[in-house]
C-alpha positions in Angstrom: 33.9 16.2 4.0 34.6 13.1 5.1 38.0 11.9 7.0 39.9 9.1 7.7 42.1 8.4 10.4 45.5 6.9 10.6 47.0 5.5 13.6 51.1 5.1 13.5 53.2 3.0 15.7 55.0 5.8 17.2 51.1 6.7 18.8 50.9 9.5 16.3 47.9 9.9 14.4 47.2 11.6 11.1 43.9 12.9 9.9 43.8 12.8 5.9 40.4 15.0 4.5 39.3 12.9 2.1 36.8 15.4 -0.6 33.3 13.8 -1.6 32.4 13.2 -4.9 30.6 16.6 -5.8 27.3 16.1 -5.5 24.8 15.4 -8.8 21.8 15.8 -8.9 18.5 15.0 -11.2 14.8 15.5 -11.6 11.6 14.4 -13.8 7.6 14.3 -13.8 6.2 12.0 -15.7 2.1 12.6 -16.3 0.0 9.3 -14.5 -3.6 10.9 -15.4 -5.7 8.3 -16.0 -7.0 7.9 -20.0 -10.6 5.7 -19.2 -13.2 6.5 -17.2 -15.2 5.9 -15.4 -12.9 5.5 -12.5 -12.9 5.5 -8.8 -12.1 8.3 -6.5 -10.7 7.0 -3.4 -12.0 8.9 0.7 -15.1 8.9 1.9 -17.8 6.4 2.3 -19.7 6.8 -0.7 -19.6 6.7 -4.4 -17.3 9.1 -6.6 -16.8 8.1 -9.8 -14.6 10.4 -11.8 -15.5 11.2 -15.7 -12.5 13.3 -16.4 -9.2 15.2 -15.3 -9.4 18.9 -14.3 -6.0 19.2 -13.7 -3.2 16.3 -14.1 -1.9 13.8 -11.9 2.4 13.3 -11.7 5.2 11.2 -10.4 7.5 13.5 -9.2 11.6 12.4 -8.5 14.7 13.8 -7.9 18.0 11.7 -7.6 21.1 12.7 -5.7 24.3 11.0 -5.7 27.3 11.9 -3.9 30.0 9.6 -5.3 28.7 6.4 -2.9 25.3 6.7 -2.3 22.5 7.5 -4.2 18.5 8.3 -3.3 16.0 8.3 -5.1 12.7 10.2 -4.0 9.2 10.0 -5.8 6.3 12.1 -5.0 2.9 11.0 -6.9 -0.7 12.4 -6.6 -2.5 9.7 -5.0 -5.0 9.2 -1.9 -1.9 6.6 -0.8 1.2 4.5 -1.9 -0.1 1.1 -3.6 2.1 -1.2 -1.6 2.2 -3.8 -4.3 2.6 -1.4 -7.4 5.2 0.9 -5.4 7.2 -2.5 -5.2 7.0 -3.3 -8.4 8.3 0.1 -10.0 11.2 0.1 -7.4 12.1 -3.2 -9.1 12.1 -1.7 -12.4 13.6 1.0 -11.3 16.4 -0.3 -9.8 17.1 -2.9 -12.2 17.6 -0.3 -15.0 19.5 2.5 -12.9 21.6 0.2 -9.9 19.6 2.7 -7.5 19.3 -0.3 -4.4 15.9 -0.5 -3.7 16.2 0.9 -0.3 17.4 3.8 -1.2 14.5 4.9 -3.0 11.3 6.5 -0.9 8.0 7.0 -3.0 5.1 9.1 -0.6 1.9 10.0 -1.6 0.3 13.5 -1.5 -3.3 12.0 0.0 -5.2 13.7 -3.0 -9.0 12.8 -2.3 -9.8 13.7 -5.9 -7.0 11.2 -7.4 -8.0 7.8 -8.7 -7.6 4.5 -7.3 -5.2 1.6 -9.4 -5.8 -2.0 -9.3 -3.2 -3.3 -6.3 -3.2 -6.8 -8.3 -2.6 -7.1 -12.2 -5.5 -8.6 -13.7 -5.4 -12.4 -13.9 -4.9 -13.8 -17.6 -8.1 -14.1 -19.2 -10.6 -12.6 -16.8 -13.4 -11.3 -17.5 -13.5 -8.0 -15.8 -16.3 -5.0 -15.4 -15.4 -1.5 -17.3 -14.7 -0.5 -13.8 -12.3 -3.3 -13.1 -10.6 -3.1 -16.2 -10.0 0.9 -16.2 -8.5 0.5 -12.6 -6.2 -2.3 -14.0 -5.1 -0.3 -17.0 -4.4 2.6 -14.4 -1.7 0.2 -12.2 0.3 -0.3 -15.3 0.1 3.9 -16.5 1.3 4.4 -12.4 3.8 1.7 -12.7 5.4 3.1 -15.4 4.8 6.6 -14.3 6.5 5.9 -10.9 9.8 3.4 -12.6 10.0 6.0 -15.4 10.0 9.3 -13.0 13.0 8.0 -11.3 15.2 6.6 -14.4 14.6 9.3 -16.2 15.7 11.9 -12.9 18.9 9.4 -12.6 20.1 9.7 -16.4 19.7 13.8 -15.8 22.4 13.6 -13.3 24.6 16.4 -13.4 26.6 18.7 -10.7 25.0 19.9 -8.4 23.9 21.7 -5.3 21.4 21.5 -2.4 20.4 23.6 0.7 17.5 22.8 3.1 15.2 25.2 4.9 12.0 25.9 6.7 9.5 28.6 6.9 5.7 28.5 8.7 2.6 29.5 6.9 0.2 29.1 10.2 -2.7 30.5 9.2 -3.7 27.2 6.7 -3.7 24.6 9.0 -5.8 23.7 11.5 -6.3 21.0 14.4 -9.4 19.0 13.1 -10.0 17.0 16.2 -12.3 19.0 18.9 -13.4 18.5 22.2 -16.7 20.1 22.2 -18.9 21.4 25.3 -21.2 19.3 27.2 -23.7 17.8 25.8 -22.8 18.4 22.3 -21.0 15.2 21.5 -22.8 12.3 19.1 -22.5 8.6 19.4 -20.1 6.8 17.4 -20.5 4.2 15.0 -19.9 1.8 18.0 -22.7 3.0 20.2 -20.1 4.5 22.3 -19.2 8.4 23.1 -15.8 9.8 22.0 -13.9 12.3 23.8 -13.0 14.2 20.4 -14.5 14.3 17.5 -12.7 15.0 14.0 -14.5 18.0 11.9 -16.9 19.1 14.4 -18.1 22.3 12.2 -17.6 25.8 12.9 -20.3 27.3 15.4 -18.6 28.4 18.4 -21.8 26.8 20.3 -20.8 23.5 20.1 -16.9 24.0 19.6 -14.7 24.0 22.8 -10.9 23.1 22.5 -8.6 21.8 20.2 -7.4 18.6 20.9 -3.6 18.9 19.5 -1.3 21.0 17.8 -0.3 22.1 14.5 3.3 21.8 12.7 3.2 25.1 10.4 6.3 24.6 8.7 6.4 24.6 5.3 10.2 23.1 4.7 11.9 22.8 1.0 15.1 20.7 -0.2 15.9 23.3 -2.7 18.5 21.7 -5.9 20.2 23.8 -8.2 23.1 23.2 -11.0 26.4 24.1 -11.3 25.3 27.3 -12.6 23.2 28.1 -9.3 19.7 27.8 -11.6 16.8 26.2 -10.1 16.8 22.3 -11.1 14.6 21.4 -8.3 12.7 21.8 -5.1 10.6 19.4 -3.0 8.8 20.6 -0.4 6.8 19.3 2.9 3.7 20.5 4.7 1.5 19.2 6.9 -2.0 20.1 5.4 -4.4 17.2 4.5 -5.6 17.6 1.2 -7.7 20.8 0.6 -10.7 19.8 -1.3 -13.7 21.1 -3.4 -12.5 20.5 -6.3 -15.1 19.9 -8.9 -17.0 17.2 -8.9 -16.5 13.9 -10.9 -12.8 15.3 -12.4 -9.9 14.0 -11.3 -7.0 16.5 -9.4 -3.4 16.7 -7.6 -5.3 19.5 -5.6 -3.3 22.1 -3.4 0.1 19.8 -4.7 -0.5 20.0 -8.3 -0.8 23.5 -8.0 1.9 24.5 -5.9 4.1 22.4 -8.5 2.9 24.4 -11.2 3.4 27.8 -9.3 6.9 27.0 -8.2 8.5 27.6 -11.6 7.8 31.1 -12.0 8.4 32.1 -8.4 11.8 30.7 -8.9 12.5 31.9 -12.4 13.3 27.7 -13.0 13.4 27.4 -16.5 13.0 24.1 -18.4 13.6 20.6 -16.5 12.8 22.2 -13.3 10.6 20.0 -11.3 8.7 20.8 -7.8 6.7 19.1 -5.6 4.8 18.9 -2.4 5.1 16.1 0.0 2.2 15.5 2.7 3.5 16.2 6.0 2.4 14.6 9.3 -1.3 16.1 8.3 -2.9 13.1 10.1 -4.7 15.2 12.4 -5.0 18.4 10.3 -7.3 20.0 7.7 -7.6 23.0 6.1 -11.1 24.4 8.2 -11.0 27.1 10.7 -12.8 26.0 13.0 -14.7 28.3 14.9 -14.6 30.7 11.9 -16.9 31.6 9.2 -15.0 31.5 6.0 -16.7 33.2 2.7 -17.8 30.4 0.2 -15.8 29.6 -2.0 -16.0 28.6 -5.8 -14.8 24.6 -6.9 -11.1 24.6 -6.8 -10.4 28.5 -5.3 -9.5 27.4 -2.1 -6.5 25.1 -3.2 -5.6 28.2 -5.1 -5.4 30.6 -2.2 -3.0 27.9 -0.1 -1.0 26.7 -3.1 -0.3 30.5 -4.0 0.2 30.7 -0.6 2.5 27.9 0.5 4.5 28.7 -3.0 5.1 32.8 -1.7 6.6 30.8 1.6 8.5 28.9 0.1 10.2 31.0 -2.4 10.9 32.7 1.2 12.6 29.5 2.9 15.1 29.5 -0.3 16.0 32.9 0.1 16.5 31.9 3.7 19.6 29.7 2.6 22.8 30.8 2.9 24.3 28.8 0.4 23.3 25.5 -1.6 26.3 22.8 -0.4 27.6 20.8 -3.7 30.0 18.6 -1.0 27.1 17.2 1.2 27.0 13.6 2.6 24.2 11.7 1.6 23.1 8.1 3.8 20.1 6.3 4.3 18.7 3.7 6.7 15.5 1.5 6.2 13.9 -0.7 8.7 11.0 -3.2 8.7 9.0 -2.4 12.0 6.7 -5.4 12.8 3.0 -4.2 14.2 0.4 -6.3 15.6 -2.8 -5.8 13.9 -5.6 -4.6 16.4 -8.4 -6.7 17.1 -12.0 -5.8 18.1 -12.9 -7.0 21.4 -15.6 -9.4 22.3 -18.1 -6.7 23.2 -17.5 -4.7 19.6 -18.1 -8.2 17.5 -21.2 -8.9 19.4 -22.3 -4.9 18.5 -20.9 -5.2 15.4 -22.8 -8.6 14.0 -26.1 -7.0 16.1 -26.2 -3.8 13.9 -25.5 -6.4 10.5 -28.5 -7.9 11.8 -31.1 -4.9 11.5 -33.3 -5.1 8.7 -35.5 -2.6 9.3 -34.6 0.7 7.4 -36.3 2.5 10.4 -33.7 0.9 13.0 -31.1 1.3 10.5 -31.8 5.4 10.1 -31.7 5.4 14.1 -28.2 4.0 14.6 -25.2 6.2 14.9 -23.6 7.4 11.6 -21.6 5.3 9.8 -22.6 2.7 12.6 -22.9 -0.1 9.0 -19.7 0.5 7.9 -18.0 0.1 10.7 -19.8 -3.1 12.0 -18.2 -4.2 8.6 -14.9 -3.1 9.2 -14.9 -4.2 13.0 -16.1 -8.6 10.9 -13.2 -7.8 8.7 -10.6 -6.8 11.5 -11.7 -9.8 13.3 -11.3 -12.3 10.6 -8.0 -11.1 9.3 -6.1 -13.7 9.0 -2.4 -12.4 9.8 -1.8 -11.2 13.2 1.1 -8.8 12.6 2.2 -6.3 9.7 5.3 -5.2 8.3 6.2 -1.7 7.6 8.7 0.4 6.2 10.4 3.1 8.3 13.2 5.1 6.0 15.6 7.9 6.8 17.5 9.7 4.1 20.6 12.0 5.2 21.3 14.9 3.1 24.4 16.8 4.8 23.1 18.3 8.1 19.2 17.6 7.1 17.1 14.3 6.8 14.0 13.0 5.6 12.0 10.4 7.4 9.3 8.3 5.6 6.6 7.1 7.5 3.7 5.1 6.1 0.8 5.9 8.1 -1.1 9.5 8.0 1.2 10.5 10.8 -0.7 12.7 14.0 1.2 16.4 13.5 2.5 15.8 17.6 4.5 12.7 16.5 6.4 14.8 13.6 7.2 17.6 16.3 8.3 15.3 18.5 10.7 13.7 15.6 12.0 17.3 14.6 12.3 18.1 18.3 14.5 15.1 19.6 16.5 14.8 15.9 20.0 14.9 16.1 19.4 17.0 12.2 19.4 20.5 11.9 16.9 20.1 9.6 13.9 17.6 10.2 11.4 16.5 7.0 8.7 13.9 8.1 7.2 12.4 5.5 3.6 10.8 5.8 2.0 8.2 3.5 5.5 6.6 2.1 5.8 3.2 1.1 2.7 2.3 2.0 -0.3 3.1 3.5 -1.7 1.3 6.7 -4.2 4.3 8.2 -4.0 6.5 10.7 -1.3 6.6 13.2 -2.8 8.5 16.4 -0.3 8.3 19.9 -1.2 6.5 22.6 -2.9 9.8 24.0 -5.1 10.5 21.3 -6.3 7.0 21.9 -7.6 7.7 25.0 -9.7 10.7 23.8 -11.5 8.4 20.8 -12.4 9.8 17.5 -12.4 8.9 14.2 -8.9 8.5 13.6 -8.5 6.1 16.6 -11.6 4.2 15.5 -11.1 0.1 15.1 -10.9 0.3 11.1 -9.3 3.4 10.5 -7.0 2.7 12.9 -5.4 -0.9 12.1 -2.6 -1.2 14.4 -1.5 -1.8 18.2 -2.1 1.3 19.6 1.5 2.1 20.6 2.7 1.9 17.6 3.3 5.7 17.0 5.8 5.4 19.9 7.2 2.2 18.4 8.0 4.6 15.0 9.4 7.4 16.3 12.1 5.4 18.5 13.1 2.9 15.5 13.1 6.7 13.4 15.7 8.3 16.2 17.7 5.1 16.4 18.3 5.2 12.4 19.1 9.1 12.6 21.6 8.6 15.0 23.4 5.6 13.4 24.0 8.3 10.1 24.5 10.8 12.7 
């Protein structure tokens, strides 16, 4: 409810309940699988070409409106969020449905095994390689995938109602950043020796500590009509992707999955649309360390955790009490400025010094990845712009909110967001609107590792604390 107050002359005052709009609500997937191949897969530091799609890609969005506000979230299968392409299809978007383009958040679910689009269309008359063309025909199928998913959820608007909960699953997610006993720790790709290292292996010789926690909760925004049938339910974990899917075929991994299980554990009939956010996973993978697991066949494991993470959430729905149809909806959207890090004088001279080796002898000597890092640490120092701008959103949905960050957010920053949020219900949301690497705290700095390596990691190193107070500052103002 909201109210308005009315002061009189004789110092009395009146409180008048003004009702909100009931709320509506819509949904819609739209299939982006790409059509030619070859095409890229996006992660790691070598070649992946994909050949064809084992299971499909989406853009997944709901829509709720209240009467005076309406938000518009979109969840796609991707490795990240094409800043230039996500632009684009909030344009069109908006332009066909009056959604402001502030209101609408689209994340990525950080699928390894999804392909990369073109950021740029291709220039009029260029000649460009199979490659080059298939990524460019993919930005306009995500485009479109992305503009349609959320016109099509806004002209299925209808009444409404929503109800936010949480539930852990624990035993998925793991810590992936180790200190490890003495002596056991390998150079870097700088020639220098981390405190940490990310995805150490398993043997309890080498393995000592973990080197931050986990956030176990699996947490849904469940939607149902007026009829109290499912109509939607988008839901938030902090797993990285899960992997081993087979090779050279495109896949939404654990997310796909857990959106094709969610129907029948709801009884949703047709229209019904789930899907899985990435979490604040920055830090976490799906390995237990320290613990054999049995091998497993190409594409089992994401079975076990989707069936998994879909049994807990069917849960967290029983959990609520009552799905609200009268909830106040807001949202708040920042630009934070960053300054982009810079390697220092030391690290350019290493960096143009390992460049220089031509011996393939030399070159099998240096630390791993020691190359492609030298050329990260050139292009970091001939970047031309000093600062970045980033988008930080919060959307209210009654007493719960969901905060888009776009970085792969450390799992301690999101339970220090859900810990200090004036919400009863937190949702963090990595990889939305953009995707600008890894966003370790000032802590996890000072213990090195990948994630905090110059090139992974592209901005000032207090940055997660910069995020987190801008984050807190737009929860309170719709608080």
């Amino acid at each position: 409810m909201r109210y308005l107050i009315l002061a009189f002359f004789m110092g009395i005052s009146v409180v008048l309940e003004l009702s909100a709009a009931p709320l509506k609500a819509g949904a819609a997937a739209v299939d982006i699988s790409p059509q030619a191949f070859p095409m890229n897969m996006p992660g790691g530091f070598s070649a992946n070409p994909a050949t064809s799609v084992h299971d499909p890609l989406h853009a997944r969005a709901l829509v709720l409106a209240d009467g005076q506000t309406t938000l518009a979230w979109v969840v796609i299968d991707n490795l990240g969020v094409p800043k230039k392409v996500v632009a684009e299809a909030k344009e069109l978007a908006a332009k066909a449905t009056g959604i402001p383009v502030d209101h609408i958040m689209v994340s990525g679910t950080h699928s390894h095994s999804a392909v990369n689009p073109a950021e740029d269309p291709p220039v009029v008359g260029a000649k460009l390689s199979t490659a080059e063309a298939n990524a460019a025909a993919y930005r306009q199928v995500m485009l479109e995938g992305v503009s349609q998913a959320i016109i099509r959820a806004h002209a299925a608007l209808r009444p409404a109602g929503v109800g936010v909960a949480a539930r852990p699953l624990t035993h998925e997610v793991f810590n992936r950043r180790w200190f490890l006993k003495p002596g056991k720790m390998p150079p870097n790709p700088f020639g220098e020796y981390d405190q940490v290292k990310m995805n150490p292996g398993t043997s309890p010789d080498i393995l000592d500590r973990p080197a931050g926690p986990t956030d176990p909760d699996i947490s849904v925004l469940s939607v149902v009509d007026a009829k109290r049938k499912p109509l939607a339910l988008f839901a938030n974990y902090s797993l990285h992707y899960v992997g081993s899917t087979p090779r050279g075929q495109v896949s939404a991994d654990y997310y796909g999955e857990f959106a094709r299980l969610m129907p029948s554990r709801l009884g949703a009939g047709e229209g019904f649309v789930a899907a899985m956010s990435n979490g604040t996973s920055g830090d976490i993978n799906n390995v237990p360390f320290g613990v054999g697991r049995p091998p497993r066949a190409p594409f089992e494991q994401i079975r076990i955790v989707a069936g998994e993470a879909a049994d807990v959430a069917w849960q967290a729905v029983r959990d609520i009490p009552k799905h609200q149809t009268d909830v106040v909806l807001g949202v708040r959207q920042r630009l934070l400025t960053l300054k982009y890090r810079k390697p220092t004088k030391e690290q350019l001279l290493y960096a143009k010094a390992v460049l220089a080796i031509k011996d393939q002898a030399a070159i099998d000597r240096l630390p791993r990845l020691a190359m492609d890092y030298a050329h990260r640490t050139l292009a970091a120092a001939d970047r031309p712009e000093e600062t970045v701008d980033v988008i930080l959103q919060a959307f209210r949905v009654g007493d719960a909110v969901v905060c888009g960050v776009p970085f792969e957010t450390f799992a301690e920053t999101g339970l220090e967001l859900k810990q200090k949020s004036p919400f009863g219900r937190t949702i963090v949301v990595s990889i939305a609107n953009g995707r600008h690497g890894y966003l370790p705290t000032p802590r996890q700095h000072e213990l090195g590792g990948y994630e905090t390596w110059l090139g992974t990691n592209h901005v000032q190193k207090d940055a997660s604390e910069l995020v987190v107070r801008n984050l807190l500052e737009m929860m309170g103002e719709m608080r």
